[in-house]
N, CA, C and O of each residue as an XYZ file, in Angstrom:
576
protein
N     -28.471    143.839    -28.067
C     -29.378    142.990    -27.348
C     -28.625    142.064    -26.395
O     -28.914    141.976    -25.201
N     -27.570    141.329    -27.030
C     -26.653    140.790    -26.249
C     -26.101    141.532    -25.063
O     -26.136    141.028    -23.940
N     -25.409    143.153    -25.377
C     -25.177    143.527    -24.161
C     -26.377    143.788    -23.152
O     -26.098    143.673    -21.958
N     -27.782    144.153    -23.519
C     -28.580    144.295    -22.748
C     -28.646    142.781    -21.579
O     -28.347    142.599    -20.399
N     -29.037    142.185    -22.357
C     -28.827    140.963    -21.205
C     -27.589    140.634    -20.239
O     -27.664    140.351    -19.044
N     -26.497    140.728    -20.982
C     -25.155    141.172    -19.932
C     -25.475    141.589    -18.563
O     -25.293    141.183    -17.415
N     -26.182    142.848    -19.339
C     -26.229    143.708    -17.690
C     -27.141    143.422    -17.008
O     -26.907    143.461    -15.800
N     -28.355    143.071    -17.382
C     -29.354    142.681    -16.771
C     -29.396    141.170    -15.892
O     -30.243    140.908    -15.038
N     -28.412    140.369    -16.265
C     -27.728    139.314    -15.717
C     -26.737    139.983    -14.434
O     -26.816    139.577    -13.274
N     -25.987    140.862    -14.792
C     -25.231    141.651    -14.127
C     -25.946    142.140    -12.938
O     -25.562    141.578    -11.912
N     -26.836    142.986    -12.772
C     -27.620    143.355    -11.436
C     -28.792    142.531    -10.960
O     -29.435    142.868     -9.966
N     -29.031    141.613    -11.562
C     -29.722    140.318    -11.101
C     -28.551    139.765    -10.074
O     -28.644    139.837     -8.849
N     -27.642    139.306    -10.655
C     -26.925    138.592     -9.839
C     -26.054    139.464     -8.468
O     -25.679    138.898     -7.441
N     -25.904    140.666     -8.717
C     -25.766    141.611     -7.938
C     -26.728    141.911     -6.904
O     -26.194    142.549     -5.997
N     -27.720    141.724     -6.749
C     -29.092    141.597     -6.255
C     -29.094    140.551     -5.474
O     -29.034    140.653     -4.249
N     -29.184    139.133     -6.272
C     -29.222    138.290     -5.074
C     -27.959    137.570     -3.789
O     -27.970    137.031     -2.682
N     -26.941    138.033     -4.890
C     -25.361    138.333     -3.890
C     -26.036    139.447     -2.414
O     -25.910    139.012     -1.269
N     -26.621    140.652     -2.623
C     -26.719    141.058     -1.581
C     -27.494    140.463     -0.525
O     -27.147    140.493      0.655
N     -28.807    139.788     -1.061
C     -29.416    139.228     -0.115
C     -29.240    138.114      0.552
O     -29.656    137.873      1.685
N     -28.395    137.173     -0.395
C     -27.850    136.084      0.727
C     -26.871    136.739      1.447
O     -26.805    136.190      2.547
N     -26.333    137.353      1.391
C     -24.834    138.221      1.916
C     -25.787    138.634      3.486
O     -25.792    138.131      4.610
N     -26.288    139.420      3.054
C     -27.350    140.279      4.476
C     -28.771    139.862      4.506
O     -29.608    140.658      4.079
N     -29.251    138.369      5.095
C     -30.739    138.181      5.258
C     -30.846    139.356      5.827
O     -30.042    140.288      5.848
N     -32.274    139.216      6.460
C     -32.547    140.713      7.130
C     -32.584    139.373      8.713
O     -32.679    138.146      8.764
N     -32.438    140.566      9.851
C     -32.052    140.121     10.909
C     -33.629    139.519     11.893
O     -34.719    140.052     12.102
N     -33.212    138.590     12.173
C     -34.326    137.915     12.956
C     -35.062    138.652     13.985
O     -34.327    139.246     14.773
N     -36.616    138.798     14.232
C     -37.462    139.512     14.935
C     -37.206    138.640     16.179
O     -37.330    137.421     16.299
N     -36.770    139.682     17.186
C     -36.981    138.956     18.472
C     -37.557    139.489     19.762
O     -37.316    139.186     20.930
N     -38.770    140.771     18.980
C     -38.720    141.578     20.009
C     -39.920    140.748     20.721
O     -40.767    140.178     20.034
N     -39.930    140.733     21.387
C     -41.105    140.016     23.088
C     -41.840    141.211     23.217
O     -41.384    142.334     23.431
N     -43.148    140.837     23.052
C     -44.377    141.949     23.372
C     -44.136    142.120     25.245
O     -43.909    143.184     25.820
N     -44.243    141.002     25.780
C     -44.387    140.258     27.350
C     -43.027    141.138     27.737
O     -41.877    140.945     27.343
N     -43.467    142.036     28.522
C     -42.432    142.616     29.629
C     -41.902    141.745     30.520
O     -40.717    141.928     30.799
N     -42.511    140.777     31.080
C     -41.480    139.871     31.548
C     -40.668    138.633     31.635
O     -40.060    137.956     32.463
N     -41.058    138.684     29.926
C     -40.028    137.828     29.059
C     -38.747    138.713     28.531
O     -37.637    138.197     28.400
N     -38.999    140.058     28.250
C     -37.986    140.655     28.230
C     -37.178    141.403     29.299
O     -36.232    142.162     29.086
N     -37.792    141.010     30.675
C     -36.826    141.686     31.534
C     -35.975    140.125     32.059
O     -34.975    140.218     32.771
N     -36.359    139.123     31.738
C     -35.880    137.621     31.868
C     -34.638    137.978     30.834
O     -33.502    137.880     31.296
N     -34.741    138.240     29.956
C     -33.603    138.310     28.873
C     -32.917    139.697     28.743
O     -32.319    139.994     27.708
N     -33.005    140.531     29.785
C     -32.434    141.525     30.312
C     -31.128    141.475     31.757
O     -30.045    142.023     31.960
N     -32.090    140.396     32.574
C     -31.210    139.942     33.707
C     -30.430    138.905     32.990
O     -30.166    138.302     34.030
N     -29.927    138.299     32.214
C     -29.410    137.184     31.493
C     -27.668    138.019     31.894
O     -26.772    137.772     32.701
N     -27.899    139.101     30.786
C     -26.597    140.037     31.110
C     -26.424    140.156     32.640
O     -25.245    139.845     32.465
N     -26.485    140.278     33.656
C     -26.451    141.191     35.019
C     -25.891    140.182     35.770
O     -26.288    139.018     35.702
N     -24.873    140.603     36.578
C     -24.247    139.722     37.839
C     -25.499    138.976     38.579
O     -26.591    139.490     38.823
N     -25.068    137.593     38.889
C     -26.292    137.167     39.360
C     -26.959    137.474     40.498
O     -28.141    137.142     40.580
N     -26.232    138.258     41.731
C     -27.167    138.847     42.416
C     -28.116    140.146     42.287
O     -29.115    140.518     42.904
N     -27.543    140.548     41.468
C     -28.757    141.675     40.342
C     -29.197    141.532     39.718
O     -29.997    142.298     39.180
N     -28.859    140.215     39.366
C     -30.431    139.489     38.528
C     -31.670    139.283     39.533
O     -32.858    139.601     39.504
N     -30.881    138.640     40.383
C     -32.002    138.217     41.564
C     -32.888    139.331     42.052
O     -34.074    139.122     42.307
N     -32.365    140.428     42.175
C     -32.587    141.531     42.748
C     -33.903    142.062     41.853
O     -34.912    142.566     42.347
N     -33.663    141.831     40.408
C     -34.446    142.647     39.607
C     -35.648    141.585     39.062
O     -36.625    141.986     38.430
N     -35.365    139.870     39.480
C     -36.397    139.217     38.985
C     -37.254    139.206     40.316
O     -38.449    138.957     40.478
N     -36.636    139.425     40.876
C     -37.701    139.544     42.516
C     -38.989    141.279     42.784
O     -40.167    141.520     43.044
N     -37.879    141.910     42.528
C     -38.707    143.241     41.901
C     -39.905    142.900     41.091
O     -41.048    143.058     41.520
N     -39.658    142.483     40.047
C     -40.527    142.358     38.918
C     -42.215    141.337     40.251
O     -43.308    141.742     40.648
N     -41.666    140.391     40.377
C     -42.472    139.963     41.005
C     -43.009    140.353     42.005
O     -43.871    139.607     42.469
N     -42.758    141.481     42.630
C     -43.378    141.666     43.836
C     -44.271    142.602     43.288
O     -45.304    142.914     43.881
N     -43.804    143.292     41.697
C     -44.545    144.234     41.552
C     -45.615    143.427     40.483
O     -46.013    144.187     39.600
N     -46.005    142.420     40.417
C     -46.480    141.258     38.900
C     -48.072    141.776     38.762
O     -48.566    141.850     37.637
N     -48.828    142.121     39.911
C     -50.263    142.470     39.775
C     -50.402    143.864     38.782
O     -51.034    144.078     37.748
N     -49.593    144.603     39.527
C     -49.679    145.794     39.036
C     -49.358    145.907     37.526
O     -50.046    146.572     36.752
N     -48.133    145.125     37.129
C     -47.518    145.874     35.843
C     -48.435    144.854     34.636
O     -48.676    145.138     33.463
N     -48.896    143.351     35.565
C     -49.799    142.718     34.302
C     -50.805    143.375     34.392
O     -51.386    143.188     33.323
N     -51.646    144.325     35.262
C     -52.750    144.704     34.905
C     -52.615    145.897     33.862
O     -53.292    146.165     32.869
N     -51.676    146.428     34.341
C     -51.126    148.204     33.114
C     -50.732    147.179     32.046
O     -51.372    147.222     30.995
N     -50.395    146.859     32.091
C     -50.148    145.708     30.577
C     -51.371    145.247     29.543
O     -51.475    145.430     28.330
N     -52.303    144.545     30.536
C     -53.243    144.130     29.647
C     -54.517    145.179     29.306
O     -55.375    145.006     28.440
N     -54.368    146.556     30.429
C     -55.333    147.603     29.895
C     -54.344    148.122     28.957
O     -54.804    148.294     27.828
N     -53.254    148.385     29.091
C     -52.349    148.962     27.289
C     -52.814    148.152     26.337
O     -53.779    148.742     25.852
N     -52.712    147.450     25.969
C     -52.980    146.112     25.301
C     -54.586    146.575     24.632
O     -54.913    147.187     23.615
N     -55.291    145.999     25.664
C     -56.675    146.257     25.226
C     -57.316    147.861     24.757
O     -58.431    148.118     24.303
N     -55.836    149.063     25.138
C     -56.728    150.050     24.556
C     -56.380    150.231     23.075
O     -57.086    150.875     22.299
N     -54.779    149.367     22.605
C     -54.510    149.345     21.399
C     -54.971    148.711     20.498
O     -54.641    148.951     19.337
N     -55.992    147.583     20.872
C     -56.924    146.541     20.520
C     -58.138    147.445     19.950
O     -58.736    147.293     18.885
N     -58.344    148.441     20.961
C     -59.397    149.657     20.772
C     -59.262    150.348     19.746
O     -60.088    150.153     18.855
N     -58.021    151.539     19.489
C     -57.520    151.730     18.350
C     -57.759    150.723     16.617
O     -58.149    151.189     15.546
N     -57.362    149.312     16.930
C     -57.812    148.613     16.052
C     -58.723    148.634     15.105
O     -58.903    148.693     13.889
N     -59.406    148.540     16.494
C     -61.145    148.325     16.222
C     -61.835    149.590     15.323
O     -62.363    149.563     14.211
N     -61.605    150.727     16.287
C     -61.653    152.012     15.792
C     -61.333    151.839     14.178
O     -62.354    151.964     13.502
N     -60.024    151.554     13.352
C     -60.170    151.850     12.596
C     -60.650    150.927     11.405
O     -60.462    151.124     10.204
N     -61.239    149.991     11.943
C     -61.678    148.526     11.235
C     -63.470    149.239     11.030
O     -64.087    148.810     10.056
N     -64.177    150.252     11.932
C     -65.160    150.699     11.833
C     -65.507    150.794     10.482
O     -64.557    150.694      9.706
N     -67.037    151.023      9.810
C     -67.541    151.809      9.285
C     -68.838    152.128      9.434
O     -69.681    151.250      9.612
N     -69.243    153.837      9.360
C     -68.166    154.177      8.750
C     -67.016    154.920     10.312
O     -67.194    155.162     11.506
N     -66.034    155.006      9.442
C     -65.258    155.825     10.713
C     -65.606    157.210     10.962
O     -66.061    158.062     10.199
N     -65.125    157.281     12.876
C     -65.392    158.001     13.607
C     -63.935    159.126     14.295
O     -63.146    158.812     15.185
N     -63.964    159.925     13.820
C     -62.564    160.362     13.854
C     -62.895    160.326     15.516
O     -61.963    159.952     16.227
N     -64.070    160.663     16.122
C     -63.776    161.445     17.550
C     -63.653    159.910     18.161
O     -62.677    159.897     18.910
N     -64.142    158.921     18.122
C     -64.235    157.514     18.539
C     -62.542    157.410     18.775
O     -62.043    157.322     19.896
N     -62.039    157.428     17.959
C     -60.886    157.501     17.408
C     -59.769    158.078     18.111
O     -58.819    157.403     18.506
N     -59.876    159.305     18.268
C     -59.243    160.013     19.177
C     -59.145    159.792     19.992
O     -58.011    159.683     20.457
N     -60.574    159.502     20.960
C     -60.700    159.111     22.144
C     -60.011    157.688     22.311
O     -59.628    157.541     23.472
N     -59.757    156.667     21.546
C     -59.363    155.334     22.072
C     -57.498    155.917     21.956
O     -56.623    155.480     22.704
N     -57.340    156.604     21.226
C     -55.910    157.028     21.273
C     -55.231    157.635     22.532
O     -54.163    157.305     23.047
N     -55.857    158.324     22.795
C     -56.135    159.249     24.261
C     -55.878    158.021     25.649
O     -55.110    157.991     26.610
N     -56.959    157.107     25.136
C     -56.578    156.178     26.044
C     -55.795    155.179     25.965
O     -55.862    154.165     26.660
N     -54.829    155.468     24.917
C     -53.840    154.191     24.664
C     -53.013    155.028     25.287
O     -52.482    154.416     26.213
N     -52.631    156.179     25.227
C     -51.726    157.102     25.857
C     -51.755    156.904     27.222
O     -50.682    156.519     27.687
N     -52.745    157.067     28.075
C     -52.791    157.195     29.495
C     -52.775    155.639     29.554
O     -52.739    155.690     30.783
N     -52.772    154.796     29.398
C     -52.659    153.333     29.632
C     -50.955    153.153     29.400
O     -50.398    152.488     30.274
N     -50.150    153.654     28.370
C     -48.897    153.141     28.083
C     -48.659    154.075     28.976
O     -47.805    153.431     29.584
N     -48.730    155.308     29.691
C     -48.475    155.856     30.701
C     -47.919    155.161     32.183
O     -46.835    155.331     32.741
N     -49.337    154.135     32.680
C     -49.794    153.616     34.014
C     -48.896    151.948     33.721
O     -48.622    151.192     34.653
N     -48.593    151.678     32.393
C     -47.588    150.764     32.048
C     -46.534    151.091     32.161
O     -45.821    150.187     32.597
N     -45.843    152.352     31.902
C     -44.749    152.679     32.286
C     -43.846    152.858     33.594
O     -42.642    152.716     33.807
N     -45.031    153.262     34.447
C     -44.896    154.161     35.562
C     -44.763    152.758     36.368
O     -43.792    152.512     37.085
N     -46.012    151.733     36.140
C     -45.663    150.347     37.120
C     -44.090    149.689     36.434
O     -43.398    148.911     37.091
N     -43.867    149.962     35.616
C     -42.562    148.623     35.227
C     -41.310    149.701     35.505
O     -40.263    149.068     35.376
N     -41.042    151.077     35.835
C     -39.852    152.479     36.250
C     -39.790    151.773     37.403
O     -38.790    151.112     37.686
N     -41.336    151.876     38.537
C     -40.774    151.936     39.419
C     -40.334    150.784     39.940
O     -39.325    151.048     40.594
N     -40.581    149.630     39.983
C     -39.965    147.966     39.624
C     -38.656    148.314     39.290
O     -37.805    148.299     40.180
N     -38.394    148.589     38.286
C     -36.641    148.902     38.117
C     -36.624    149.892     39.176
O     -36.678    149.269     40.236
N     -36.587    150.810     39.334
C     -36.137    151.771     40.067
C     -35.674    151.294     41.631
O     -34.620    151.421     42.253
N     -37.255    150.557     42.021
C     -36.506    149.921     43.143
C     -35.247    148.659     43.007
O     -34.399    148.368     43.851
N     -35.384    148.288     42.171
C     -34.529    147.192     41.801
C     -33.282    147.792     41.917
O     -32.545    147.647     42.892
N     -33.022    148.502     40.879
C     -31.488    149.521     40.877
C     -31.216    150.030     41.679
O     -30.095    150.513     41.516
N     -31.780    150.327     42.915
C     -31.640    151.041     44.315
C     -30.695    149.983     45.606
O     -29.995    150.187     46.598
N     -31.272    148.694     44.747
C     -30.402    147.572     45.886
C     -29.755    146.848     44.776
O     -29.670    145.621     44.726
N     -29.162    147.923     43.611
C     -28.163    146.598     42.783
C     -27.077    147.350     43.198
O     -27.044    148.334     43.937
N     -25.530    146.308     42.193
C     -24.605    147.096     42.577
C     -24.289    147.686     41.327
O     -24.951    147.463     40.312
N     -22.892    148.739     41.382
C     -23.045    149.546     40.081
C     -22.865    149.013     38.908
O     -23.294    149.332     37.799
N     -21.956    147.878     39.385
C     -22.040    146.617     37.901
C     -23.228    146.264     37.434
O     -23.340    145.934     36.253
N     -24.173    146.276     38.186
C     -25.275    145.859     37.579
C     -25.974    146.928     36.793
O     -26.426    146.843     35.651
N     -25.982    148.053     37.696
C     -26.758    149.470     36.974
C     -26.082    149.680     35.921
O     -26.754    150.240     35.054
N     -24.609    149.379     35.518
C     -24.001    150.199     34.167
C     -24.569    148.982     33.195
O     -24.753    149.284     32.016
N     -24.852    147.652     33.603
C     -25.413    146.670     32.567
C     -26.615    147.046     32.082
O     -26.903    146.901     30.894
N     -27.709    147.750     33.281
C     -29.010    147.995     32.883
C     -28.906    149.064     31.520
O     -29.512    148.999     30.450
N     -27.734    150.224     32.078
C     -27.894    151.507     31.582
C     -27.302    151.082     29.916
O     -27.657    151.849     29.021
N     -26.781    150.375     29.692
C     -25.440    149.444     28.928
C     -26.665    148.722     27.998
O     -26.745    149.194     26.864
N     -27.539    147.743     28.294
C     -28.487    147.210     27.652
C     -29.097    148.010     26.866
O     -29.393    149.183     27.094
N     -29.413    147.039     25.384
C     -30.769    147.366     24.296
C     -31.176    146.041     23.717
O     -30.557    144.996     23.922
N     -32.166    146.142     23.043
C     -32.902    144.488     23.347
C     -32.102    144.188     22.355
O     -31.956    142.983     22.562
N     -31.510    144.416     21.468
C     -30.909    143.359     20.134
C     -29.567    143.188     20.843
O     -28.732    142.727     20.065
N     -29.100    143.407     22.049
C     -27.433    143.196     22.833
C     -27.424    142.605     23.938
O     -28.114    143.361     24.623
N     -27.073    141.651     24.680
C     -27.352    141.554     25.868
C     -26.369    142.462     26.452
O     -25.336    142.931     25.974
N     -27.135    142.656     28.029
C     -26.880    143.236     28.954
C     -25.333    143.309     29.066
O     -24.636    142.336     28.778
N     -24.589    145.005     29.681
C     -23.191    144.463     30.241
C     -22.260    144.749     28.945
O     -21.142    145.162     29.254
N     -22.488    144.617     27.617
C     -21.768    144.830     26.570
C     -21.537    146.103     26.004
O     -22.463    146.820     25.624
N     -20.257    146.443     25.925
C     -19.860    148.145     25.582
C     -19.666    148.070     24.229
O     -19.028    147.300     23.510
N     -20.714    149.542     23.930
C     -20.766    149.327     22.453
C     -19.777    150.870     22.154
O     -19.068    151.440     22.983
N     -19.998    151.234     20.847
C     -19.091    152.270     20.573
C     -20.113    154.159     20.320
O     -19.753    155.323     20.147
N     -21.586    153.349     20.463
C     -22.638    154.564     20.186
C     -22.755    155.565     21.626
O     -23.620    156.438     21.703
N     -21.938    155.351     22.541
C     -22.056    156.451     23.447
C     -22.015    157.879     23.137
O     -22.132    158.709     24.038
């Protein structure tokens, strides 16, 4: 009985050694595309920052509107499955349109970069290409 508790003391304390050791890592992902392209240009020489926060803005109608119809068709989805009773075809269909919405979201915030990267310099493009949201920009990692 004695040794039972031993051990059971033993991976208790083994247990919470790991978790203070490794919290789990802080959420920082930004829903807002252009809070995360703000913390994208952070990394980038500053005239390719400029380059790419000016982009963003010239393109701001377009990519907040594909934004907030993505948004609202995943809101749809929601809803869909909060129904009763549920509707598989309801269903489908709001999926369908979360698809073609993260589509017309995509396509406005490519071509924003795209033009952007067209007047950066290559320091800047290997930062873009170089970036992932948990790294800033510009930093060489070893996963190539």
């Amino acid at each position: 009985m004695l040794g039972s508790l031993a051990l059971n003391l033993f991976f208790i304390g083994i247990a919470i050694a790991m978790v203070v050791r490794h919290p789990a890592p802080p959420r920082n992902w930004e829903r807002d595309i252009f809070v995360r392209t703000e913390r994208l240009a952070e990394g980038l020489p500053k005239a390719d920052r400029d380059i790419l926060l000016r982009q963003m803005q010239a393109n701001r109608p377009a990519i907040e509107k594909t934004q907030r119809e993505y948004r609202a068709a995943q809101e749809s989805i929601r809803d869909n499955l909060r129904k009763e009773p549920f509707d598989i075809t309801a269903m489908r269909s709001a999926m369908n349109d979360t698809r073609v919405a993260r589509q017309a979201f995509d396509v406005a915030v490519q071509n924003a970069f795209a033009s952007a990267a067209e007047q950066m310099s290559q320091n800047g493009r290997t930062a873009l290409a170089d970036w992932r949201h948990n790294r800033p920009a510009g930093r060489q990692t070893d996963d190539k």
